[in-house]
N, C-alpha and C positions, 0 to 999 in steps of 0.2 A: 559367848556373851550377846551375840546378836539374836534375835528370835527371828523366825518366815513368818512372814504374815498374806495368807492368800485373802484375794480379792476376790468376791463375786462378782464379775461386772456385770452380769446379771439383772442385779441389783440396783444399777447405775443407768440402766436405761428406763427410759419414760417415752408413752406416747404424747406425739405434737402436732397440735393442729395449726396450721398457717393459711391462712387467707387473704387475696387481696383481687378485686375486682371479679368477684363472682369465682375467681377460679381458686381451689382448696387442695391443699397438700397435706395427706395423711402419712407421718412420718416416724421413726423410732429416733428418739433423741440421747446421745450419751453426756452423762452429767458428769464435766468433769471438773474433780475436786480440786483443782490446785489453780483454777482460773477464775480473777475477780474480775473481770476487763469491762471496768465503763468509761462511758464516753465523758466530755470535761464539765456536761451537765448530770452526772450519776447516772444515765439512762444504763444497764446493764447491756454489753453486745453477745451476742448469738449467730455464731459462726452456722450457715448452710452449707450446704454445697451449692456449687453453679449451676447445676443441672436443674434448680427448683427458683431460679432468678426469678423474684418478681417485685414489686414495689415501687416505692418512688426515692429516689438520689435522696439523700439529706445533707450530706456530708462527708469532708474524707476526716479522720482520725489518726492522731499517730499512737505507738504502744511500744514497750519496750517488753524481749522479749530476755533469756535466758543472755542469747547471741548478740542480739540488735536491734536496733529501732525500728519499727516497722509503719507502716501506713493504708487504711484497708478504705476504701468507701462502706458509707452505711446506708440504709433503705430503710424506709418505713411499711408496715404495712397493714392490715385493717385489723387486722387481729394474731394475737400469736395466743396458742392455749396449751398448758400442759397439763395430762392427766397426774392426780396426786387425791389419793386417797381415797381413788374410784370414781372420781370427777374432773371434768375439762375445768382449770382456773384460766382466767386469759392472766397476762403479765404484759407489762408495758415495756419493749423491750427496743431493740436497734438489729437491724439483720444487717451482716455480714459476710458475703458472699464470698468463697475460699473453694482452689481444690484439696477435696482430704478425703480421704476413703470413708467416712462416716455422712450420713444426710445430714446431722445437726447433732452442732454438741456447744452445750452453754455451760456456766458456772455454779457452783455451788448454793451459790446466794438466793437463785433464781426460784429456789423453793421454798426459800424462809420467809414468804409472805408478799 
């Protein structure tokens, strides 16, 4: 009664461009489906990795996750862009610095306009 359903992830990644103070981060982003996480002003967040730190503090956030409540700092920065239908869009977004085995991985939402 169950079906398999394979996933391309593939399909799920996007390229991402991040900039802040001259300095530019050419990155592969994984989009992932099951994350809405914005901040308490709607801003959408965008978890990085640490290794690509840059910005300016904005604020810390709290989120709740499967397990627990958690609390991340966020950072602004001059620009964030992802490629989508053969074109850089920028997105207005909140970068969140985490360790995770991926450079960047955001939300679903984040391409619907």
């Amino acid at each position: 009664l169950y079906k398999k359903i394979k996933i391309n992830y593939d399909s799920l990644m996007y390229d991402v461009i991040i900039e802040n103070n001259k300095k530019t981060f050419k990155l592969k982003g994984f989009c992932d489906t099951g994350n809405f996480l914005r901040s308490d002003d709607l801003i959408p967040v965008v978890f990085v990795n640490n290794k690509f730190k840059m910005g300016t503090y904005l604020k810390t956030i709290s989120f709740n996750t499967v397990m627990n409540e958690l609390k991340v700092d966020v950072y602004i920065v001059d620009s964030f862009k992802i490629k989508m239908n053969k074109k850089y869009v920028l997105k207005d977004v909140y970068i969140a610095y985490v360790d995770m085995a991926k450079n960047v991985m955001f939300g679903i939402d984040i391409l619907g306009g």
